[in-house]
N, C-alpha and C positions, 0 to 999 in steps of 0.2 A: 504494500500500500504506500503512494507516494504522495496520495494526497496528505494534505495539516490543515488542520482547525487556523484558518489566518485572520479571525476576530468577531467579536461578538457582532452579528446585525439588528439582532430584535432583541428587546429587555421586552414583558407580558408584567404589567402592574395593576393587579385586582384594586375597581374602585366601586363608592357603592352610588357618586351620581357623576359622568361623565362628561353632562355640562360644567356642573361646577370644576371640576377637577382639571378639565382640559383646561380653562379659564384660568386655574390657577397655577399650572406649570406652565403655560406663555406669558402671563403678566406678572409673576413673580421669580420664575426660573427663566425666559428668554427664548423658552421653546416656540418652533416654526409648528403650527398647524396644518400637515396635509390631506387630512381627511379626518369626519365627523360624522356616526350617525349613532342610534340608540345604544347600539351596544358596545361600541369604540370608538377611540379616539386617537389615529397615530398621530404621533409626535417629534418632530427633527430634534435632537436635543445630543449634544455631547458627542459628533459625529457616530450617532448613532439613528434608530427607530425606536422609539419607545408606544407599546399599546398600554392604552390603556380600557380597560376590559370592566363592564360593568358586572360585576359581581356584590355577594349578598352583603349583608352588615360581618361584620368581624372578620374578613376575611385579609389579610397582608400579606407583602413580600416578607416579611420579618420572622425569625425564627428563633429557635431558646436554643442555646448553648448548655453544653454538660452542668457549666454552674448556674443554669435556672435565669443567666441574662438573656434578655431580649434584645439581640442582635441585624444586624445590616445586611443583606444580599449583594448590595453594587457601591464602589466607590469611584466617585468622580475624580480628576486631576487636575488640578492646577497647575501653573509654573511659576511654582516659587512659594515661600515664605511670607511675603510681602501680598501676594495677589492671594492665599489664603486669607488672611488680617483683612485684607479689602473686601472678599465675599463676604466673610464672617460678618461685618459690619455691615454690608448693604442688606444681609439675609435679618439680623437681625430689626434693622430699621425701615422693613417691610413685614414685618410681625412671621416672619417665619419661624417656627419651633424650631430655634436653635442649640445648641451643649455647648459646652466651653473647647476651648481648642485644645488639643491633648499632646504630651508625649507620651507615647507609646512604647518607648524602648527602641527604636527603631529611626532609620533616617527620615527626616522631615517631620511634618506635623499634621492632625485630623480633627475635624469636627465634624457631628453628625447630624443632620439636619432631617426633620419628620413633612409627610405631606399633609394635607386634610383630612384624609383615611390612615394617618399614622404610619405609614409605610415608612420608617427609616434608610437612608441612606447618608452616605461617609462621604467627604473630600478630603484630599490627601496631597498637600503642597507639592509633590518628586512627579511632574510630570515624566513619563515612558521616554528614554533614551531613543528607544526606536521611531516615536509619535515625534518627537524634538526634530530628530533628523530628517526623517521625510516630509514635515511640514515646513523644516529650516528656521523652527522654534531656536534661539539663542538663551542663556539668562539673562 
């Protein structure tokens, strides 16, 4: 087998109202809207697609870890330090359910940021060496 996994295309993000939601990942996350109807909602976001899938009450991308926390599925990237600090601030002063910035043990820095159906999701300052080079990202 010669073929390889060469990156994610589609993230599926169970929501429980798909107006409101799509509304609130383009006017507070910056997502491109390419299609909308009852039961989805795809969304350009993070050189990716993202659906978002009208599913029941309680249901999220989020999942529990062996010690009983409730955890992230996908993490965003930033470039840099500085343009982390920056989101953090804009996400917080547009009422996004934001955490504090963390060290991790690990290069760079994170914070976790929630939707309106709770779905958490991470940013992680160390943009992809790979991502850097083929876009001709510099720091």
């Amino acid at each position: 087998m010669n073929e390889k996994l060469l990156r994610v295309g589609t993230t599926y993000i169970p929501v429980t109202n798909v107006d409101l939601s799509s509304n609130w990942y383009v006017n507070k996350l910056g997502a491109e809207l390419s299609y909308k109807d009852e039961d989805k909602a795809i969304l350009n976001l993070a050189n990716q697609s993202i659906f978002l899938v009208n599913s029941n009450e309680n249901q999220s991308s989020n999942f529990i870890d062996i010690y009983g926390k409730e955890r992230f599925s996908l993490t965003f990237e930033v470039n840099g330090l500085d343009a982390l600090k920056a989101l953090h601030s804009e996400f917080k002063k547009n009422e996004i359910n934001v955490g504090n910035i963390e060290n991790r043990g690990h290069s760079g820095r994170n914070f976790v940021f929630s939707d309106i159906d709770g779905n958490k999701f991470d940013v992680w300052s160390e943009l992809s060496p790979i991502f850097k080079e083929k876009y001709f990202i510099s720091n």
